[in-house]
C-alpha positions as CSV (number, residue, x, y, z in Angstrom):
1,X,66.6,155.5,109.8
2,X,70.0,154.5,108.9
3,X,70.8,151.8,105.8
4,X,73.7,149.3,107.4
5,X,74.9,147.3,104.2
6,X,76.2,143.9,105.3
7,X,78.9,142.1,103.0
8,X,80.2,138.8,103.1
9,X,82.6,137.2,101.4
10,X,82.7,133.3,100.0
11,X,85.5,131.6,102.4
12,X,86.7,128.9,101.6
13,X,87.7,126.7,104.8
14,X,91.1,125.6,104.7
15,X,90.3,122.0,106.2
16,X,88.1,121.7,103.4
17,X,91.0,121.7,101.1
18,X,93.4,119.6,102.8
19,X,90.8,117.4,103.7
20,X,90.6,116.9,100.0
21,X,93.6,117.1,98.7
22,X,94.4,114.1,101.5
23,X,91.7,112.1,99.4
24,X,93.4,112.8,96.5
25,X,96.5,112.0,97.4
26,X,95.4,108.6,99.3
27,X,93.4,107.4,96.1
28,X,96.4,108.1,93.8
29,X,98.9,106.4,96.0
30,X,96.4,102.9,96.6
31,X,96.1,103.1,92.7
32,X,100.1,102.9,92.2
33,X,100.5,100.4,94.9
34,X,97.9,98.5,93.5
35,X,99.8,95.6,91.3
36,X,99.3,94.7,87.4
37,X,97.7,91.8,87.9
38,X,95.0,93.6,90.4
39,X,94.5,96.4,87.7
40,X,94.3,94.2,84.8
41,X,91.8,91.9,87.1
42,X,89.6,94.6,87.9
43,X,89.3,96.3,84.1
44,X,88.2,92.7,82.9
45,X,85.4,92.3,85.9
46,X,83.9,95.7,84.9
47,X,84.6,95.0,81.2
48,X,82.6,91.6,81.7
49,X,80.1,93.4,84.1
50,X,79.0,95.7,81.1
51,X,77.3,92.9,79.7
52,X,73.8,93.6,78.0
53,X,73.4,89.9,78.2
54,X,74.1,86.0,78.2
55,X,75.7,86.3,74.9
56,X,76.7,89.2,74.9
57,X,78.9,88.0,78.2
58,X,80.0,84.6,76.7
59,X,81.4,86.8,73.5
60,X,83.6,89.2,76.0
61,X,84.7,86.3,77.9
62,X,86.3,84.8,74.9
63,X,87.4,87.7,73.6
64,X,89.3,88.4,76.9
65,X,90.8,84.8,76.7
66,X,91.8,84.9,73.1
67,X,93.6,87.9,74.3
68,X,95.3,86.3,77.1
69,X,96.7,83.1,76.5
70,X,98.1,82.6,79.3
71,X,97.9,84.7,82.5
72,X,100.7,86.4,84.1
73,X,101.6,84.8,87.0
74,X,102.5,82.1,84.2
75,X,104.8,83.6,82.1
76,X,107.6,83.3,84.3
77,X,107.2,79.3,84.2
78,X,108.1,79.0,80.7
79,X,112.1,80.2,81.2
């Protein structure tokens, strides 16, 4: 009887990594094409969506317009 020792080794596969790197780099660049007014739009929908409750809503949504007077695509009007 003769003992036969097997190894193996943990491979990473190379697609694998460019596959995600790809992601990576796709989901940075959509963020920094992505305009101010988007950004700002979408941290005040999940901001608003965190919400325990009615009041709890109605208190953000003031305190988001308190904060912003006006909204940007306005300021420009004023010159």
């Amino acid at each position: 009887m003769s003992a036969t020792t097997t190894f193996s080794y943990h491979t990473t596969n190379s697609n694998n990594i460019v596959a995600t790197l790809a992601a990576v780099f796709k989901r940075a660049s959509a963020y920094l094409l992505q305009s101010d007014d988007h950004r700002e739009r979408a941290y005040e929908e999940a901001y608003l969506a965190e919400s325990t409750d009615r009041y709890d809503l109605e208190y953000r949504m003031r305190e988001l317009s308190r904060s912003n007077a006006h909204p940007s695509w306005m300021s420009g009007l004023s010159r």
